[in-house]
DSSP file (Angstrom, degrees, kcal/mol; ACC not computed):
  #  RESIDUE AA STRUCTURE BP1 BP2  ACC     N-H-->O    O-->H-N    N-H-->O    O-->H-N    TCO  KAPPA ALPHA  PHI   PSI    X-CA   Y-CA   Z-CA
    1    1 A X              0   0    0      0, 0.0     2,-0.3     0, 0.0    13,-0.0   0.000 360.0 360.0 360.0 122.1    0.0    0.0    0.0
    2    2 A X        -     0   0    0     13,-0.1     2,-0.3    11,-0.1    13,-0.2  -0.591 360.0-166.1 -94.4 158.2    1.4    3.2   -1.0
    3    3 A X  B     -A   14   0A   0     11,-1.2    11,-1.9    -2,-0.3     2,-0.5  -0.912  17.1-168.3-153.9 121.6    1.2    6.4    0.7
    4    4 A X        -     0   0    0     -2,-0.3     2,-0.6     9,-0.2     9,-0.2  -0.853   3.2-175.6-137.8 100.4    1.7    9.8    0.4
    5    5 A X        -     0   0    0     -2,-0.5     7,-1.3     7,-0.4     2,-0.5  -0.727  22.5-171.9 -99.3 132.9    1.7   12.3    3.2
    6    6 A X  B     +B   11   0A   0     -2,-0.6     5,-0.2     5,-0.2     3,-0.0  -0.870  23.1 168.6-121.5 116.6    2.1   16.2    2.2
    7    7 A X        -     0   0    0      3,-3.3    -1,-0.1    -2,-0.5     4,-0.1   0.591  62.2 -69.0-148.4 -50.9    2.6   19.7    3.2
    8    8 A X  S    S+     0   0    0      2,-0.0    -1,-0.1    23,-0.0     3,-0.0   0.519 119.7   0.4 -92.9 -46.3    3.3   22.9    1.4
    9    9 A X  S    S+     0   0    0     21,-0.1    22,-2.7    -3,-0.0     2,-0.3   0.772 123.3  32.4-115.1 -12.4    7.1   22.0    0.3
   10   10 A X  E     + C   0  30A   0     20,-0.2    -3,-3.3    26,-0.0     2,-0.2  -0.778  60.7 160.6-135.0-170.6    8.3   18.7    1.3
   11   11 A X  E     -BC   6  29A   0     18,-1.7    18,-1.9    -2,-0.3    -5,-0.2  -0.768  25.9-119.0 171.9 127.3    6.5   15.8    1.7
   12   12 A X  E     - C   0  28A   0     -7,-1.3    -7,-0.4    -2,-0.2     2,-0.4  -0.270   1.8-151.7-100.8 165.6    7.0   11.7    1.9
   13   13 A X  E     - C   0  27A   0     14,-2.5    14,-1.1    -9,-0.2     2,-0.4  -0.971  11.6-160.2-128.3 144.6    5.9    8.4    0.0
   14   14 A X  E     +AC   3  26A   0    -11,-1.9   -11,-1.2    -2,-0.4    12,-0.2  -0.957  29.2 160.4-134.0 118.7    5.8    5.4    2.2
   15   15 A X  E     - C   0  25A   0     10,-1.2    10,-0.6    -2,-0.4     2,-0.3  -0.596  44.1 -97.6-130.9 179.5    6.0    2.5   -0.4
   16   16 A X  E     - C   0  24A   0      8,-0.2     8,-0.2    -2,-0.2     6,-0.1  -0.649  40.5-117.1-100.1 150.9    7.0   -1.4    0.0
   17   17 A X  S    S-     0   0    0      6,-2.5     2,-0.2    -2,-0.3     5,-0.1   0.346  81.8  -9.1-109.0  38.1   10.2   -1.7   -0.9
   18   18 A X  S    S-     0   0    0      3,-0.6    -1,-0.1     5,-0.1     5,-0.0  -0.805  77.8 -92.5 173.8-175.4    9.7   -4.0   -3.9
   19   19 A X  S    S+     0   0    0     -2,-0.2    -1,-0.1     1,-0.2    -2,-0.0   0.882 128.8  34.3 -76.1 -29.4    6.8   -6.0   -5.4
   20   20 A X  S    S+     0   0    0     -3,-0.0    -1,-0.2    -4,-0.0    -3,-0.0   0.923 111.8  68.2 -81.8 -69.0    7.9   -9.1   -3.2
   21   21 A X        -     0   0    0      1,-0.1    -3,-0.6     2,-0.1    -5,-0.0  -0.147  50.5-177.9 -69.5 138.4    9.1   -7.3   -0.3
   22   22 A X        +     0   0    0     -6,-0.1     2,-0.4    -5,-0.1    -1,-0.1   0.240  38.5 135.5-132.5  41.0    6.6   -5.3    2.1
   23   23 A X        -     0   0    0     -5,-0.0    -6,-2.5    21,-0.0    -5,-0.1  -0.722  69.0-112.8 -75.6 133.2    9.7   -4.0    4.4
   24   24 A X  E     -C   16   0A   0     -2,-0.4    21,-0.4    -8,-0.2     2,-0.3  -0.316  43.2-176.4 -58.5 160.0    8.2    0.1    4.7
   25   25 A X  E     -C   15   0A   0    -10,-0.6   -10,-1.2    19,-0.2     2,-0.3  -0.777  13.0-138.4-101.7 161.0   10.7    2.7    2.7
   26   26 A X  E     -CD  14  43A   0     17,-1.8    17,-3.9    -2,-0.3     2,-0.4  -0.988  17.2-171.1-137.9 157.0   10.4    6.2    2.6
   27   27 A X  E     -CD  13  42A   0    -14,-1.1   -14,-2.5    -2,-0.3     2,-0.4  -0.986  17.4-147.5-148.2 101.4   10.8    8.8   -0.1
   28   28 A X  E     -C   12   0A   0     13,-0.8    11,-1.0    -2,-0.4     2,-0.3  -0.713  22.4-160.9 -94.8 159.9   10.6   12.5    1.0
   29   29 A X  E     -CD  11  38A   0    -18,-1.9   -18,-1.7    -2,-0.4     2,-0.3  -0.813   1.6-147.5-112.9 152.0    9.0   14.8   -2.1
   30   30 A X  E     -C   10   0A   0      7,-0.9     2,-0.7    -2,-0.3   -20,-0.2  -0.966   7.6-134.4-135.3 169.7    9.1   18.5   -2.7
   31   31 A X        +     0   0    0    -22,-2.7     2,-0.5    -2,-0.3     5,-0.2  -0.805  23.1 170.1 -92.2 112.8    7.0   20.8   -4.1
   32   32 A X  S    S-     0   0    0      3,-3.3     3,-0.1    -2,-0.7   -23,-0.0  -0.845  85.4 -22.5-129.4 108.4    8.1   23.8   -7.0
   33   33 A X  S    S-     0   0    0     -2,-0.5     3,-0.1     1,-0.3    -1,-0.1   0.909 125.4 -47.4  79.0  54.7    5.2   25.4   -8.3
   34   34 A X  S    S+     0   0    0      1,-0.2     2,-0.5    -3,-0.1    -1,-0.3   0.922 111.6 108.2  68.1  30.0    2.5   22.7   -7.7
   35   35 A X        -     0   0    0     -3,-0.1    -3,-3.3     2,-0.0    -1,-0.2  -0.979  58.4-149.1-121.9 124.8    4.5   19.9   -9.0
   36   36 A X        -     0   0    0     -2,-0.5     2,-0.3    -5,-0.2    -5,-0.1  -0.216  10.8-159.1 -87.7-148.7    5.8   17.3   -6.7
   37   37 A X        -     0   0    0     -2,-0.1    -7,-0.9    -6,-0.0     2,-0.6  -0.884   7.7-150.0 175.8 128.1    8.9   15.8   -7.8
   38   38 A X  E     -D   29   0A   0     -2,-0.3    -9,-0.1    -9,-0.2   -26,-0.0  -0.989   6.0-163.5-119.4 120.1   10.1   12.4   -6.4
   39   39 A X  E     -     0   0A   0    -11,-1.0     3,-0.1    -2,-0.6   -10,-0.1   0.094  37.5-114.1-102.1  25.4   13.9   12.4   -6.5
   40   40 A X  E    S+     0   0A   0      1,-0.2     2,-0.5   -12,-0.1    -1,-0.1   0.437  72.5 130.0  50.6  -1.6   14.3    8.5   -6.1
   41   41 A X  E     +     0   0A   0    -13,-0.2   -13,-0.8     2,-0.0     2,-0.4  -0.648  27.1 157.3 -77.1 131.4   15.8    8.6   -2.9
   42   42 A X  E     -D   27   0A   0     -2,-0.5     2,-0.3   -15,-0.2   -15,-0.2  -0.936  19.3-159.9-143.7-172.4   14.5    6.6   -0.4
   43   43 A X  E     -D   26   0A   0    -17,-3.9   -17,-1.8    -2,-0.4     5,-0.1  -0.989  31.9 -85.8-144.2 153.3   15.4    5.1    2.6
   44   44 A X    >>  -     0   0    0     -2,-0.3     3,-0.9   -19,-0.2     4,-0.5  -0.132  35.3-135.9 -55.6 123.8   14.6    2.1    5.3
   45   45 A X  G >4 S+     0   0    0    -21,-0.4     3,-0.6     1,-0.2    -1,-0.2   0.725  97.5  83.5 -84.2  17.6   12.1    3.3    7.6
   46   46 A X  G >4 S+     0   0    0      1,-0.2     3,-0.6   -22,-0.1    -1,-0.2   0.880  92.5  65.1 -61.0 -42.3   14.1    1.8   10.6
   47   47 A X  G <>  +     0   0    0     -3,-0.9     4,-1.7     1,-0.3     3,-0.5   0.475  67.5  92.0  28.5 -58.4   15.5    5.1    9.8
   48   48 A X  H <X S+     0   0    0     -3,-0.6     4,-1.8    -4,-0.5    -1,-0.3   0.711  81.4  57.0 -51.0 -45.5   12.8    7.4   10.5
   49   49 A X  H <> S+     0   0    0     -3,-0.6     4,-0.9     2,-0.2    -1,-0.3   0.875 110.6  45.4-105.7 -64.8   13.9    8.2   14.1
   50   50 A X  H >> S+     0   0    0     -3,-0.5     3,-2.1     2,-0.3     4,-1.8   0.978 111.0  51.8 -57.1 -69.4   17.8    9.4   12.9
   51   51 A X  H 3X S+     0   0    0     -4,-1.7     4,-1.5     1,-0.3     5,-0.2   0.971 111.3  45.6 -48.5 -56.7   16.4   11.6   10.0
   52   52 A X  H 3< S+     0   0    0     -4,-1.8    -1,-0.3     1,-0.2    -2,-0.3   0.825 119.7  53.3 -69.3 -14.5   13.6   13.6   12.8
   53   53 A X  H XX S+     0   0    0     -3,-2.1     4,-1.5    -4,-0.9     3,-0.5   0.808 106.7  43.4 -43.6 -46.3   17.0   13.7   14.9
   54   54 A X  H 3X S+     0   0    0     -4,-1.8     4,-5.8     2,-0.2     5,-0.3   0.941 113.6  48.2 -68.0 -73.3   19.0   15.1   12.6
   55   55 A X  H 3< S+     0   0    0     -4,-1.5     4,-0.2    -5,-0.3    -1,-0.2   0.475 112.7  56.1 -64.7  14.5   16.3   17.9   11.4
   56   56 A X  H X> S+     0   0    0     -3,-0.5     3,-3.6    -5,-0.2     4,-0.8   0.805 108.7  39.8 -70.5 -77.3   15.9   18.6   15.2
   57   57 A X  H 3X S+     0   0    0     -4,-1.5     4,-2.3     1,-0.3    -2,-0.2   0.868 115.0  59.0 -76.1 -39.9   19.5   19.3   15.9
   58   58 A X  H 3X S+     0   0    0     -4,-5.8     4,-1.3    -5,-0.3    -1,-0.3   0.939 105.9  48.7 -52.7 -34.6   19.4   21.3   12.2
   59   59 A X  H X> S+     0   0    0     -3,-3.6     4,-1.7    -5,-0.3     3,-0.7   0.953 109.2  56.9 -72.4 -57.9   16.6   23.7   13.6
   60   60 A X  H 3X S+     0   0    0     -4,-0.8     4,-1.6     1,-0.3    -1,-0.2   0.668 104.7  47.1 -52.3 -20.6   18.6   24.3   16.6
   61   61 A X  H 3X S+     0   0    0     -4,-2.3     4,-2.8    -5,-0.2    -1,-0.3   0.803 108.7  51.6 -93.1 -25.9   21.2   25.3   15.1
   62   62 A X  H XX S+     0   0    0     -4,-1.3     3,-1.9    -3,-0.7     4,-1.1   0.859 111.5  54.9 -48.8 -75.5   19.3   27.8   12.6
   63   63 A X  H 3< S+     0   0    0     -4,-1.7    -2,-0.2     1,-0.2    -1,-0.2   0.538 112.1  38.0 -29.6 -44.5   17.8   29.1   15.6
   64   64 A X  H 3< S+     0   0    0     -4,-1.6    -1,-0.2    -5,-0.1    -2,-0.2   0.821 126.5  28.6 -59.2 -40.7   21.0   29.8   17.3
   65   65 A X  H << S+     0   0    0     -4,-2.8    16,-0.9    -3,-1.9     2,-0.3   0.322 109.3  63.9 -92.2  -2.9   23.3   31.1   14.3
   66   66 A X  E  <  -E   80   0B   0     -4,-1.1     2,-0.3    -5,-0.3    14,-0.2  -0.779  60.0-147.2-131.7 157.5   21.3   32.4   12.2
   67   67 A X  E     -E   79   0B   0     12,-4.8    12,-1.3    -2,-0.3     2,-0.6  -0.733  35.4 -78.4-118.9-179.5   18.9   35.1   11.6
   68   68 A X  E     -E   78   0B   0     -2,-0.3     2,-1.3    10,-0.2    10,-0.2  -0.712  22.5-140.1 -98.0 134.1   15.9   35.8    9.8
   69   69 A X  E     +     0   0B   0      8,-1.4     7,-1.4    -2,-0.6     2,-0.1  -0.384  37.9 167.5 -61.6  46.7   15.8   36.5    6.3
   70   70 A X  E     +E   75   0B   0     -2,-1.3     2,-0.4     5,-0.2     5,-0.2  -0.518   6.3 171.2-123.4 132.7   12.9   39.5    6.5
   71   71 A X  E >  S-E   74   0B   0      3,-2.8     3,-1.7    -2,-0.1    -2,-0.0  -0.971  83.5 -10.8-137.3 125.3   12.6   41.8    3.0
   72   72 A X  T 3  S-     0   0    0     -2,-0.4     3,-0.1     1,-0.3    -2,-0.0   0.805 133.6 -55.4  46.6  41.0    9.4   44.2    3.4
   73   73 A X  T 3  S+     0   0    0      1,-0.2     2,-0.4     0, 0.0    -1,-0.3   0.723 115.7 102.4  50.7  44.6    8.3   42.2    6.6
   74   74 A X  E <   -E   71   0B   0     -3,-1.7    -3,-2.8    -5,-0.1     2,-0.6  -0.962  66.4-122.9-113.8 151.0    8.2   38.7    5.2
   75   75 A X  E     -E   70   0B   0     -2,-0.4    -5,-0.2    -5,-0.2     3,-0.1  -0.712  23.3-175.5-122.5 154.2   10.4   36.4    5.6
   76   76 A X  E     -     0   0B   0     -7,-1.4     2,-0.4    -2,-0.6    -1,-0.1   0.353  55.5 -77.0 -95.9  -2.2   12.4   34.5    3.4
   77   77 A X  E     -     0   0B   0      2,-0.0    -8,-1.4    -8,-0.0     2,-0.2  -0.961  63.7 -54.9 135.1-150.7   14.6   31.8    5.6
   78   78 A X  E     -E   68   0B   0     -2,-0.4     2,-0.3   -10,-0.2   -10,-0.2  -0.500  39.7-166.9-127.2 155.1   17.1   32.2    7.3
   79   79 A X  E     -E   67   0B   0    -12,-1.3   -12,-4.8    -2,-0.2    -2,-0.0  -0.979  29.8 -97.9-144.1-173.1   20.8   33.5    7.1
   80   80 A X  E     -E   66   0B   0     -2,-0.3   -14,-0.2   -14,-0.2     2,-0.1  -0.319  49.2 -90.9 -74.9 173.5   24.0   33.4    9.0
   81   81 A X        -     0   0    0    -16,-0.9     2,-0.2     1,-0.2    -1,-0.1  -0.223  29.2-110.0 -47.2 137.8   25.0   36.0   11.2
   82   82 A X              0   0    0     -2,-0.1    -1,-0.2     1,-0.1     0, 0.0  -0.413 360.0 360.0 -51.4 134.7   27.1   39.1   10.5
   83   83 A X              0   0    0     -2,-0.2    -1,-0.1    -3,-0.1    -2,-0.0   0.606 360.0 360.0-129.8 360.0   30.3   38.5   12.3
């Protein structure tokens, strides 16, 4: 059973990982201009735990080093610091 969870820019497939096999994979998607795009990576979803570790520890570190990107009061990301 395939599955596709979405939300404005990135976004996953949770697919078997072959016709035979039904060990889960995952697939993240992105989004450009209402298209998703599957970039043929995927990964084990034993997995899953390290990747939402990783993009923790990534947000902490915007938050700390970085600023906000802000043009004509929206903002745009992030960048680094002035040093």
């Amino acid at each position: 059973m395939d599955l596709e969870i979405k939300k404005k820019q990135f976004g996953v497939k949770i697919i078997p990982r072959g016709p035979n096999d039904e060990h889960v994979v995952i697939q993240i998607i992105t989004e450009d201009d209402e298209n998703w795009f599957d970039h043929g990576n995927s990964f084990s979803s034993y997995w899953i735990d390290d990747l939402i570790d990783v993009l923790q520890e990534t947000r902490r570190y915007i938050q700390h080093f970085t600023e906000a990107d802000i043009v004509n009061g929206r903002q745009y990301g992030y960048k680094f610091k002035k040093k």
